[in-house]
Structure formats: structure tokens, C-alpha cells
C-alpha positions as CSV (number, residue, x, y, z in Angstrom):
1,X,-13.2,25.0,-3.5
2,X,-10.8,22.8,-1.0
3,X,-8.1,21.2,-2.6
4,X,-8.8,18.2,-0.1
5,X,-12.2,17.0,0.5
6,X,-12.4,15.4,4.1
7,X,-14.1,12.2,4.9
8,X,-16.2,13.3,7.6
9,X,-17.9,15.8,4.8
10,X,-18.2,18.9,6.8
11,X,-17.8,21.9,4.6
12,X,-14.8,24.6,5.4
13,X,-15.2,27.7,4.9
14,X,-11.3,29.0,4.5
15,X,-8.7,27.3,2.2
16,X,-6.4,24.9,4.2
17,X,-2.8,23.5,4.1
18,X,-3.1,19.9,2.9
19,X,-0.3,17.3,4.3
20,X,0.0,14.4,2.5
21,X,1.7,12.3,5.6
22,X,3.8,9.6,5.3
23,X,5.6,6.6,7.7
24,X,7.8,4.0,6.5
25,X,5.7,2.1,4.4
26,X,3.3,3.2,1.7
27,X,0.2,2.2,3.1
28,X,0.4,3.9,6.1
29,X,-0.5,7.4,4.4
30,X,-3.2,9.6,4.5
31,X,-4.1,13.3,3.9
32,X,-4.8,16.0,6.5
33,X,-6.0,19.9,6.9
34,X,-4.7,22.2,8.7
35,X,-3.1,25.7,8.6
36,X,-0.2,27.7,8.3
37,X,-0.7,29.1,11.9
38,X,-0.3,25.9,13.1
39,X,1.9,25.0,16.0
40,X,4.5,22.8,14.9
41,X,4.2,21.0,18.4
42,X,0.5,20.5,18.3
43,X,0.1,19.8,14.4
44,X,3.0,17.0,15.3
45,X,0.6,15.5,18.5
46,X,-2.3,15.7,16.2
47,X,-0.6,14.0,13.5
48,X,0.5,11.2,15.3
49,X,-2.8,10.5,16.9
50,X,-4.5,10.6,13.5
51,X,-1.5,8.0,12.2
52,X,-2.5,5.5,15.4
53,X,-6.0,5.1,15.2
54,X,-5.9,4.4,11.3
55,X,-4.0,1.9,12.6
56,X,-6.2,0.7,15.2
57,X,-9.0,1.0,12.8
58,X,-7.2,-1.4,10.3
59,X,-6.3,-3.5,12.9
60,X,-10.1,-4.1,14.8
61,X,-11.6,-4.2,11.1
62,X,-9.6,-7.2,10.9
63,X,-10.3,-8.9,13.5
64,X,-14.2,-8.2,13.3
65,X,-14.2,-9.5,9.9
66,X,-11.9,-13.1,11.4
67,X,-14.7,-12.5,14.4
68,X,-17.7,-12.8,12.0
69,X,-16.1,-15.6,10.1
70,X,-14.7,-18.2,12.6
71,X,-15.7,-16.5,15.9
72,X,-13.4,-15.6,18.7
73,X,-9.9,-17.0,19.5
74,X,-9.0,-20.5,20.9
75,X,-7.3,-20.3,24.0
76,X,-3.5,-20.3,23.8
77,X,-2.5,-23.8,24.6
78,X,-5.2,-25.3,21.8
79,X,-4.3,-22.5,18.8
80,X,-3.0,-24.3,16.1
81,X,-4.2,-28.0,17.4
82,X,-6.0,-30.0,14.8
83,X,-9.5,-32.0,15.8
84,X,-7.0,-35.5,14.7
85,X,-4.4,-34.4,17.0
86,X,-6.5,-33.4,19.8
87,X,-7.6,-37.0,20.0
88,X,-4.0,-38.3,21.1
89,X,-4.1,-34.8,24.4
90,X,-6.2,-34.3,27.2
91,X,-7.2,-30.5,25.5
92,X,-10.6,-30.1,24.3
93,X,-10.3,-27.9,21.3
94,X,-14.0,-27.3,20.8
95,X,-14.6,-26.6,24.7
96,X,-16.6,-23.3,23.1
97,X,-18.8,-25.0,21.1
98,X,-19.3,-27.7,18.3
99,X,-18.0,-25.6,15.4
100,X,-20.2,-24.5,12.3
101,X,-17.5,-23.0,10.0
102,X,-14.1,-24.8,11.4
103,X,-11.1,-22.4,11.1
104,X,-8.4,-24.3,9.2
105,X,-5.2,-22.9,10.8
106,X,-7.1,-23.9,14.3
107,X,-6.6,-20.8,15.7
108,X,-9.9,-19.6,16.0
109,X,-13.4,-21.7,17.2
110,X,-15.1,-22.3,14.5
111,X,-18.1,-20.7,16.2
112,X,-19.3,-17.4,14.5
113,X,-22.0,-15.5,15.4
114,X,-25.7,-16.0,13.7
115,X,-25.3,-15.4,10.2
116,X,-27.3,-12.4,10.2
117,X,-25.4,-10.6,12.8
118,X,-21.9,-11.7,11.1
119,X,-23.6,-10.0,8.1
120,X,-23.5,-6.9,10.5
121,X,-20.2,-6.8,11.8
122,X,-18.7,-8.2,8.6
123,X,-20.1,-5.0,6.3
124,X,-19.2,-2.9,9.1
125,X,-15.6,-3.8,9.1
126,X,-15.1,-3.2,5.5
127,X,-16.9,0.4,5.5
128,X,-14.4,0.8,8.8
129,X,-11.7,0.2,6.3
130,X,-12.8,1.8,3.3
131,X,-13.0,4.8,5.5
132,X,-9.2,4.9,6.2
133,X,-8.1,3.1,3.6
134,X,-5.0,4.5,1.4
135,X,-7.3,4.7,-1.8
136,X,-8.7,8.5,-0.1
137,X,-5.0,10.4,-1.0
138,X,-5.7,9.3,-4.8
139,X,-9.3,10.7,-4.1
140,X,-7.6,13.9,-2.3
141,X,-9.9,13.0,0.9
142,X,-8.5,13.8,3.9
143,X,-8.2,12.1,7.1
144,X,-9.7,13.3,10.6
145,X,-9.3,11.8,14.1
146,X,-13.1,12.7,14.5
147,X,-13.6,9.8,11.4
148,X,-11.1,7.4,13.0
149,X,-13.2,7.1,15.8
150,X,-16.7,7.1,14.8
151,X,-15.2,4.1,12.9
152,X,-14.4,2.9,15.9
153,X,-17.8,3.4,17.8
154,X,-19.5,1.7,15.0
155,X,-17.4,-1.3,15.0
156,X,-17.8,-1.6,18.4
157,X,-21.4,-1.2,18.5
158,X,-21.7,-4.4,16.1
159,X,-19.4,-6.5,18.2
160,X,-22.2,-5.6,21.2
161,X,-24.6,-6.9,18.9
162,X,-23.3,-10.2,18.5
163,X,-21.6,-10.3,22.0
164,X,-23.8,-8.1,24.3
165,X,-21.6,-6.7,27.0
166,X,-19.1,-9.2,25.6
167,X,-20.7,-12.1,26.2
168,X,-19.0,-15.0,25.9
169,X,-16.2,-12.8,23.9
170,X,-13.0,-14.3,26.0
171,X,-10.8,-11.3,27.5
172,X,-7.6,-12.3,25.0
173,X,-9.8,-12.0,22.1
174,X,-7.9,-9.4,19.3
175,X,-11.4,-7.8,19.4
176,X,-12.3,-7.4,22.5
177,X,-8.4,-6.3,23.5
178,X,-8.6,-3.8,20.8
179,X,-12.0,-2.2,22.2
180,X,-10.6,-2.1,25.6
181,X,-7.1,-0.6,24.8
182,X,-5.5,-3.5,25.8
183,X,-4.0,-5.1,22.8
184,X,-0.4,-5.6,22.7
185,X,1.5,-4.2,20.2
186,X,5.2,-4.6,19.2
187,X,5.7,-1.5,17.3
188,X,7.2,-3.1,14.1
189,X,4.3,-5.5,12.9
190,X,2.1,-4.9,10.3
191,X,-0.8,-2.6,11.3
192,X,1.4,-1.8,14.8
193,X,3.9,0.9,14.0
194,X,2.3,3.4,16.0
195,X,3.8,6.9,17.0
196,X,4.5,8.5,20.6
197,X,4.6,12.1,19.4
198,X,7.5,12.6,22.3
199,X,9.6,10.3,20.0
200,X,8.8,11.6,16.8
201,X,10.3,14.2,14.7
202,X,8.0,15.8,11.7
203,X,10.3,16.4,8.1
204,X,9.5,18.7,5.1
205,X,12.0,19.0,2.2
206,X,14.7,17.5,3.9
207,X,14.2,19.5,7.1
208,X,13.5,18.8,10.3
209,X,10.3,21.0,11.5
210,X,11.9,22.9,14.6
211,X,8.6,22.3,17.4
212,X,8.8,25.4,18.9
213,X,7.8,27.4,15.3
214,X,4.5,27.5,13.2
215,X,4.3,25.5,10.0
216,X,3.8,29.3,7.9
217,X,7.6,30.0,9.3
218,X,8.7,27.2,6.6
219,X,6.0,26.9,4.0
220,X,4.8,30.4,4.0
221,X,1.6,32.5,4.3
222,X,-0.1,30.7,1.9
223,X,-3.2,28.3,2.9
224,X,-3.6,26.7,-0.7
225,X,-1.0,24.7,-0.1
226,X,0.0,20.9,-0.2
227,X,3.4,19.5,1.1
228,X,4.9,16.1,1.7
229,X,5.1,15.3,5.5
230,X,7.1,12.7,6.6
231,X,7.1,10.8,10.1
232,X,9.8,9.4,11.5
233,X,11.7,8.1,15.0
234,X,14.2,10.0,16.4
235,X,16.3,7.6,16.9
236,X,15.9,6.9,12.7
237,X,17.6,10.2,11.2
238,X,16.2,11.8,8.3
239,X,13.9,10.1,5.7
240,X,14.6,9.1,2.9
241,X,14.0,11.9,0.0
242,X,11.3,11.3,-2.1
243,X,11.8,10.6,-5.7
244,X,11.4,13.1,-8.1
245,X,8.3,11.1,-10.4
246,X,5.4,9.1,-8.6
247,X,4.9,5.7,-9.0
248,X,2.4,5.5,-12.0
249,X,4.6,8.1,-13.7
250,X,7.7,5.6,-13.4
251,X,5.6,2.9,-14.7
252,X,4.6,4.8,-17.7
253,X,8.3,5.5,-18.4
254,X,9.2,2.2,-18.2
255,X,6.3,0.8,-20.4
256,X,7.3,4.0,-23.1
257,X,10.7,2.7,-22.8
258,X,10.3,-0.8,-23.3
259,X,7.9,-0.6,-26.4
260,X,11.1,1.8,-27.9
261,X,13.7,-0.7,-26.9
262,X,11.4,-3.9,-28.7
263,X,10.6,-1.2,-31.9
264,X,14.3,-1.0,-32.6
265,X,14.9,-4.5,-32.4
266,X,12.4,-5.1,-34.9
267,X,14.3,-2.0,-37.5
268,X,17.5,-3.6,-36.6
269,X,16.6,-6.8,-38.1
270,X,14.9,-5.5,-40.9
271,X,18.1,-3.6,-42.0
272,X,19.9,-6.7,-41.8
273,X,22.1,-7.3,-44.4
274,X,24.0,-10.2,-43.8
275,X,22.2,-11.5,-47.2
276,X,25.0,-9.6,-49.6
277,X,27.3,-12.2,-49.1
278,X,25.2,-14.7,-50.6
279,X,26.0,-16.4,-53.9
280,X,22.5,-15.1,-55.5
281,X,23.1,-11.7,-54.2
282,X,26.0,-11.0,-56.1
283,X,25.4,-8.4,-58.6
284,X,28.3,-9.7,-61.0
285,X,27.0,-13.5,-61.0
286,X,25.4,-13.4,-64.4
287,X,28.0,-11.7,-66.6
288,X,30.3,-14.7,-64.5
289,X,28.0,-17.1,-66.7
290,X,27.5,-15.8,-70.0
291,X,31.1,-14.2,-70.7
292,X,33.4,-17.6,-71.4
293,X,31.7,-19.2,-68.4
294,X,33.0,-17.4,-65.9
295,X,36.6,-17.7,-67.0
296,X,38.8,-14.5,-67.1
297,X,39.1,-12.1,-69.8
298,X,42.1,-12.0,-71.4
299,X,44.1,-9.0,-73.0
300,X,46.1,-9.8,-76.7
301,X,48.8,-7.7,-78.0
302,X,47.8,-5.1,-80.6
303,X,45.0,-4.1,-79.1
304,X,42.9,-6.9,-80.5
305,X,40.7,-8.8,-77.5
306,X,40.1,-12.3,-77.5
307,X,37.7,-14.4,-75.6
């Protein structure tokens, strides 16, 4: 049996190099097959293709799910303008339509779609992001660009549901830009870091993956294998090494460590002994009282003792 289950559910035959591949931040992560003959060059174009539509994936799930909620954007010049404040400017903030669920940042119409087509486009989102969501490396699924983009297809085919042909979806709608590759993406937001594979160097144990070799050349013959893969820019250097426990590992250290650190506080206040000095703890205190009331004893000459 695979190591790595993939999400699309299509059995493999043959045993196959699982990369767990990583970016700068956690959540951009995800697990994907391939195989030792693998051309360093293509695996690295494949990757990076893989890593940008999750993203878009995450991205247009989000917006369907503001889409089904609110409905599509404001124009520019009325985002953010309250109904009160519109009152005192010429702009007509509800020019779509008298709104049935009023967005309260005012960036968006207030005019969703019928509620059971919001249903729709609102479940489909959230199966679009369970599908690429970082919870599959826990669950050893892997990743596929094939997956990424049926996610894709179905999201788009319940925007057409509730905007046929776009219908009365304005052109600088996040949706609608998203499904026509138009959106505009800085590169550093969240959800926008994506990857030109011409600018991206691929990293494995502190190495730099030379393009021109296979990945067997630096892992070895062996397909059963899983490695950390790390993305970065190559204008960014090397990566940063990974640490030597995971996460819930650390956590359980630091919890085992903790409960130690309280157990010997309690010991050391049980061994205090601070109490000796006391008046009642002193062991000599009642031969003090009943020999001459605590007065010294006295030595005579001859031998003879006198109290």
C-alpha cells in the first residue's frame, strides 16, 4: 500500500516518492507523488503549479462564500460608505439593489443571491476548501493539480448558477476576476504568494536541487520514500532548516516539562524546614522547664552536684 493516499482517489499501482512541500508559511503545505526518475526541472514546474492553484482555490472559495453571503462587490468609490453617510454625497450606495442581508464593513451590496442557490455556492466553497486544505498532510493525502482544478470547475459552475453567464456579476468582482484570470495579486498577501517556477529554487536537506539532475541522483533508488521539500525565491537564499521535533512533539515536551517543574515545587515546600527554629520545635525545651526552671546546672567541688 501507498504511503500517501491522493485526493483525487485514483489507485497507483507502483510505490511513489512522497514530497511533503513547503513555502514560507505553514499553511501553504501540501503532499505530492512523484518518482525518483523525475526531472528535477519538471518536478520543480509541476510543483509550483500545484502550490498556485491551492492558492487560487483558497482564494475563489473565499470569495464565493462573501459572494453567497452579501453578494458582489460595491463599486470602488462607495466600498466602505455607510447608508447615514451616504445621505450627506451625491453616491448611491444601493444603486444594485435594496439590500437583504447589509454587509457591515460596506464593502459588498448586501444583495446575495436566492437563498437556495447561496446554499449551492456556499457548500461548494467549503468542499473546494476542504479539498486543499492543510488538514490532508496530517491525513497523508496528497495533492494533484488534476484536484485543484476540478475544484475550480465546480466552483465556477455554481457561480453560473447564480449569475448565468455572469449576469449582473460586475467585471471587478474578486469572483468573477478570479474565474477569468484576471485578479490582481501582489505576491506577498495572504492567499497570493504564488510561484514563477523560473524564479524558484527547489531545497532538500539543506541543498539546493541542481535542475539539470533527477530527484533519484540525491535521494536514491528508492520509491518508498518521503522527504521535506522546501520552496523558495531565488533572490531569498536557503530556507531555513527545519527543526529536529514537529510541533505536537514540542508541545508535549513542554507540557511534560511544566507538570515536572510545578511537581518539584510542591516537594520543595513539603521539605521545608524552616519550622526547626521555632520555640516548640526545640527538642531541649522540656528539660529547660523541669530541671531548676531553665536555669543552668551548676558543678560543686568534690564531686558532689547541686541544683
Amino acid at each position: 500500500a501507498n504511503w500517501c493516499t491522493s485526493t483525487a482517489r485514483v489507485p497507483v499501482a507502483a510505490a511513489m516518492v512522497v514530497l511533503d512541500v513547503k513555502h514560507s508559511e505553514k499553511k501553504n503545505e501540501f503532499l505530492y507523488e512523484t518518482t525518483v526518475k523525475a526531472n528535477l526541472q519538471i518536478l520543480l514546474k509541476e510543483l509550483c503549479e500545484v502550490h498556485n492553484l491551492r492558492l487560487k482555490v483558497l482564494r475563489l472559495a473565499a470569495t464565493c462564500k462573501e459572494l453567497a453571503k452579501h453578494g458582489p462587490i460595491r463599486p470602488e468609490e462607495t466600498r466602505g460608505i455607510s447608508d447615514d453617510l451616504s445621505k450627506v454625497t451625491e453616491l448611491d450606495v444601493n444603486a444594485y439593489g435594496t439590500p437583504t442581508n447589509p454587509d457591515e464593513h460596506g464593502f459588498r451590496t448586501g444583495c446575495p443571491p436566492p437563498p437556495e442557490v447561496a446554499t449551492v455556492l456556499s457548500r461548494t466553497a467549503e468542499e473546494a476548501e476542504a479539498a486543499v486544505d492543510i488538514a490532508l498532510v496530517a491525513q497523508k493525502r496528497c495533492l494533484e493539480r488534476r484536484t485543484c482544478q476540478t475544484q475550480i470547475d465546480n466552483m465556477r459552475g455554481a457561480v453560473m448558477i447564480a449569475y448565468p453567464a455572469f449576469h449582473r456579476l460586475p467585471v471587478y468582482d474578486p469572483t468573477r476576476m478570479e474565474l477569468e484570470d484576471k485578479e490582481e495579486l501582489d505576491g506577498y498577501s495572504d492567499m497570493q504568494q504564488v510561484l514563477d517556477h523560473t524564479q524558484t529554487n527547489l531545497w532538500w536537506a539543506g541543498k539546493e536541487l541542481q535542475l539539470d539532475q533527477t530527484l533519484e541522483e540525491y535521494v536514491g533508488r528508492n520509491e518508498k520514500t518521503k522527504i521535506v521539500a522546501k520552496l523558495t525565491s531565488k533572490s531569498a537564499g536557503a530556507p531555513v532548516r527545519e527543526p529536529r521535533i514537529d510541533e505536537s512533539t514540542h508541545r508535549a515536551m513542554l507540557a511534560h516539562y511544566y507538570k515536572k517543574q510545578e511537581e518539584q515545587k510542591k516537594l520543595q515546600d513539603d521539605e521545608d524546614d524552616s519550622y526547626l527554629d521555632s520555640e516548640w520545635a526545640n527538642p531541649k525545651s522540656l528539660k529547660s522547664q523541669l530541671v531548676a526552671g531553665g536555669a543552668p546546672i551548676m558543678a560543686r567541688p568534690g564531686g558532689r552536684r547541686g541544683f
